[in-house]
C-alpha positions as a Python dict, from the first residue, in 0.01 Angstrom:
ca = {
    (1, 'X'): (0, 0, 0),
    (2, 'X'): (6, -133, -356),
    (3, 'X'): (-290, -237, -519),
    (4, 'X'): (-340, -454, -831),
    (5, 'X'): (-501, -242, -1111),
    (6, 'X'): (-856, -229, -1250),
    (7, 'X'): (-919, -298, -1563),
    (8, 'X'): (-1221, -109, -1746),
    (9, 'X'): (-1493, -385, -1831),
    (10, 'X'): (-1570, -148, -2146),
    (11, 'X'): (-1234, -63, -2282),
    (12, 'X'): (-1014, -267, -2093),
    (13, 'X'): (-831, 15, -1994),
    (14, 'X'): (-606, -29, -1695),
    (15, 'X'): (-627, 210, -1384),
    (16, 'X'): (-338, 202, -1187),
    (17, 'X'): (-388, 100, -804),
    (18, 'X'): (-212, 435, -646),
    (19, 'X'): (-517, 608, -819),
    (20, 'X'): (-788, 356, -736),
    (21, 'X'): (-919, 551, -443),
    (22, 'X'): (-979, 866, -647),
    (23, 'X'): (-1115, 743, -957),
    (24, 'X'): (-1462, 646, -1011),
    (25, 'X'): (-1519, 645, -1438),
    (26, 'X'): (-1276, 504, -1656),
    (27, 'X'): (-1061, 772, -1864),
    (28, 'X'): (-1079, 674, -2184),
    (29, 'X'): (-1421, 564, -2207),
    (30, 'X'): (-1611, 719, -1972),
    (31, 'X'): (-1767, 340, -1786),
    (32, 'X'): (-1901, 345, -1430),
    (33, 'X'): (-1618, 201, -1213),
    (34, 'X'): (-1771, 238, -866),
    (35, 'X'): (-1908, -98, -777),
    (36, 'X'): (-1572, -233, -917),
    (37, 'X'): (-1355, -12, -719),
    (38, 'X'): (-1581, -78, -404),
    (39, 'X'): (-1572, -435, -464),
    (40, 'X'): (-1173, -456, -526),
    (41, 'X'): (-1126, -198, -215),
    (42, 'X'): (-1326, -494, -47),
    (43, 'X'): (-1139, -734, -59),
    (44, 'X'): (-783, -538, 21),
    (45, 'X'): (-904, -406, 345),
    (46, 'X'): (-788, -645, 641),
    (47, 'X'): (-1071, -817, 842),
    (48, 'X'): (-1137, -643, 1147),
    (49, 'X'): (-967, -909, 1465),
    (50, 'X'): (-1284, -1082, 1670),
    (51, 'X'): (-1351, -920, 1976),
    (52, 'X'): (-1086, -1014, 2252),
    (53, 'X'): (-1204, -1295, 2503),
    (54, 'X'): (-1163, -1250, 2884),
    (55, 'X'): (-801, -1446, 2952),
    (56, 'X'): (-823, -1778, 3145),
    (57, 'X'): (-653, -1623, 3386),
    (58, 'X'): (-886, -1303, 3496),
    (59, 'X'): (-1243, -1482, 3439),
    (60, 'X'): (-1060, -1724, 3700),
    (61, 'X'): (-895, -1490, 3962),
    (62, 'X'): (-1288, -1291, 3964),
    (63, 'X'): (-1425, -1647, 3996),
    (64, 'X'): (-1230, -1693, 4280),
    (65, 'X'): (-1236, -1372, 4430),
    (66, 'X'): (-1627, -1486, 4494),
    (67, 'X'): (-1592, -1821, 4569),
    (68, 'X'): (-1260, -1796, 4859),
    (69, 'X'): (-1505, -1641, 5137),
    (70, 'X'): (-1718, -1920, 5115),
    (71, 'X'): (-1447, -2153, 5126),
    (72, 'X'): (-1273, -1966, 5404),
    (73, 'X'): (-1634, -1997, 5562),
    (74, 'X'): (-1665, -2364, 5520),
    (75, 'X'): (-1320, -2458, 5585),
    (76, 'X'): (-1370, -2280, 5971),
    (77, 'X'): (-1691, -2467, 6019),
    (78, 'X'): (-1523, -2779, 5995),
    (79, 'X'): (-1213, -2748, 6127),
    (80, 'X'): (-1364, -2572, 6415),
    (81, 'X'): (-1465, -2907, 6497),
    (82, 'X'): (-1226, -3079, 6448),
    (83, 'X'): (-955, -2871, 6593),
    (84, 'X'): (-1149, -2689, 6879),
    (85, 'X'): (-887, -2851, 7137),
    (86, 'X'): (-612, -2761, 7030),
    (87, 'X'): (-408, -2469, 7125),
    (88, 'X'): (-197, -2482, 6758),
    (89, 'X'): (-458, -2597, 6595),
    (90, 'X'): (-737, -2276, 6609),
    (91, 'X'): (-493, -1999, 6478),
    (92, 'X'): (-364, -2208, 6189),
    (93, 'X'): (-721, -2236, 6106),
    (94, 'X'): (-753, -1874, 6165),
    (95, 'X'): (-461, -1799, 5944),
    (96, 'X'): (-559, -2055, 5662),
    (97, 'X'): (-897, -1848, 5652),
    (98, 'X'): (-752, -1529, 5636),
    (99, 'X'): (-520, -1630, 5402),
    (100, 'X'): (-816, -1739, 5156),
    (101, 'X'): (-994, -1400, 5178),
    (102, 'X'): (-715, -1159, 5183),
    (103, 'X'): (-579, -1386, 4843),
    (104, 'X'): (-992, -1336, 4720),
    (105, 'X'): (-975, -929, 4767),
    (106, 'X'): (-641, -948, 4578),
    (107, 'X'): (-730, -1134, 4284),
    (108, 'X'): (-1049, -942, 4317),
    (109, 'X'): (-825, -610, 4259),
    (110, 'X'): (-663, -795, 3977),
    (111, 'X'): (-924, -890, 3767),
    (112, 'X'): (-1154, -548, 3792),
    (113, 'X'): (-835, -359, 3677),
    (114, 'X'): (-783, -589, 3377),
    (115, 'X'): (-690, -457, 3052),
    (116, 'X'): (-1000, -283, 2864),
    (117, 'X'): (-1125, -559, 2670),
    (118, 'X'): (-1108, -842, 2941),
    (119, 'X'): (-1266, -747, 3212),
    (120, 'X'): (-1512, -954, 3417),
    (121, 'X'): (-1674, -669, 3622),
    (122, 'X'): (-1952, -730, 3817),
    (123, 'X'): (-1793, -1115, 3963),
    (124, 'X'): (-1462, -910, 4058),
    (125, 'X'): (-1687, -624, 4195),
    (126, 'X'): (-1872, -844, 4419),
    (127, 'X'): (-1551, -1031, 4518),
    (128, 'X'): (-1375, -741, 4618),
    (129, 'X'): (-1681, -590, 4836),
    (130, 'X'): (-1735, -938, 4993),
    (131, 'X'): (-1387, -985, 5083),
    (132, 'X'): (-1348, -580, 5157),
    (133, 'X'): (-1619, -642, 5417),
    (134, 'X'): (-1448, -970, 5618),
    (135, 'X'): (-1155, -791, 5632),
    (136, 'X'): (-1278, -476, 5757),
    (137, 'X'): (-1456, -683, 6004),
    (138, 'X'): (-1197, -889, 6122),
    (139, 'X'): (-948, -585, 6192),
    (140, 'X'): (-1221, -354, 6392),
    (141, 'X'): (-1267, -673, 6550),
    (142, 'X'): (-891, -706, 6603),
    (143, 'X'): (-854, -362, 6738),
    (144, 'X'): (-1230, -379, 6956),
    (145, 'X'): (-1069, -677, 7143),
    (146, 'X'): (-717, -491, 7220),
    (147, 'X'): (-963, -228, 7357),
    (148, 'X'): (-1118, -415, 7585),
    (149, 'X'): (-837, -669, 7710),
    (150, 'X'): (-665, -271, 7811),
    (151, 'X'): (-983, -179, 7982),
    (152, 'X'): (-995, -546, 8151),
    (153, 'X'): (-661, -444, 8310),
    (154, 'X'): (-731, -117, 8484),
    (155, 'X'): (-927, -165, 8784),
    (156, 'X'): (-1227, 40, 8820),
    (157, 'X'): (-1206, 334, 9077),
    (158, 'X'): (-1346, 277, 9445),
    (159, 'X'): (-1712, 454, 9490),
    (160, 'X'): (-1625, 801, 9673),
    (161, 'X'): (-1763, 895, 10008),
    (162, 'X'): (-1928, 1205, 10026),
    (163, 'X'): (-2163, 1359, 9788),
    (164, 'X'): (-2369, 1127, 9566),
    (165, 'X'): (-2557, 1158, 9237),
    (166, 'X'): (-2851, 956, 9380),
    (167, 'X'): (-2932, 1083, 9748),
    (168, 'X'): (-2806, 1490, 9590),
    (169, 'X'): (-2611, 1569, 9935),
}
């Protein structure tokens, strides 16, 4: 990078910019350029950029990573209302729920791996537990109620005749 030169206050003696950063008394005269060449050095360096600002987009996906449970929450108190006879009706609701918090845990994921300087941490941690947890829910609950609708359909064995825990013969 080329530099404008310096000229000597004392002599006026120029000091070519290539040499600027290794010079620090003027040649011919023997002046104190220091505060001149720290001063011109000054001004060439570029500004450092501001610090980058979270995007829209990420400080608004960790937002609503917290804020789609208790949607999901409040949209099946109402429309469990509203819709508790009908047979369409219920898993639509069901499915419009879900929909909400599995969309929460993935914007969630989204914003906590941001790029370095735009993360919104702790709103995109606590979306992605909150959401983590009502979906881990809902599938052991899933799998609990397969479980017992397979144990509802085998019939228990008759008592036996003979011996017996209780009486010991």
């Amino acid at each position: 990078m080329a530099m404008d030169p310096v000229s000597c206050p004392m002599c006026q003696g120029a000091v070519p910019g290539k040499e600027i950063h290794a010079v620090r008394i003027c040649s011919r005269c023997g002046a104190d350029l220091s505060a001149l060449v720290r001063q011109r050095l000054a001004t060439q360096r570029p500004t450092p950029a501001p610090p980058s600002q979270p995007t829209p987009f990420v400080s608004q996906a960790a937002l609503f990573s917290l804020v789609a449970p208790c949607f999901s929450i409040a949209v099946y108190l109402f429309g469990h209302r509203a819709l508790s006879g009908s047979p369409v009706g219920m898993p639509l609701l069901g499915a419009v729920c879900s929909l909400f918090v599995v969309s929460g845990l993935i914007f969630g994921v989204v914003a906590f791996f941001a790029p370095k300087g735009e993360k919104t941490g702790t709103r995109a941690i606590a979306g992605i537990c909150i959401n983590g947890l009502i979906v881990s829910f809902a599938i052991l609950s899933i799998f609990t109620r397969q479980k017992v609708a397979a144990n509802g359909n085998n019939t228990p064995d008759p008592p036996r005749k003979g011996w017996s825990y209780i009486s010991g013969k």
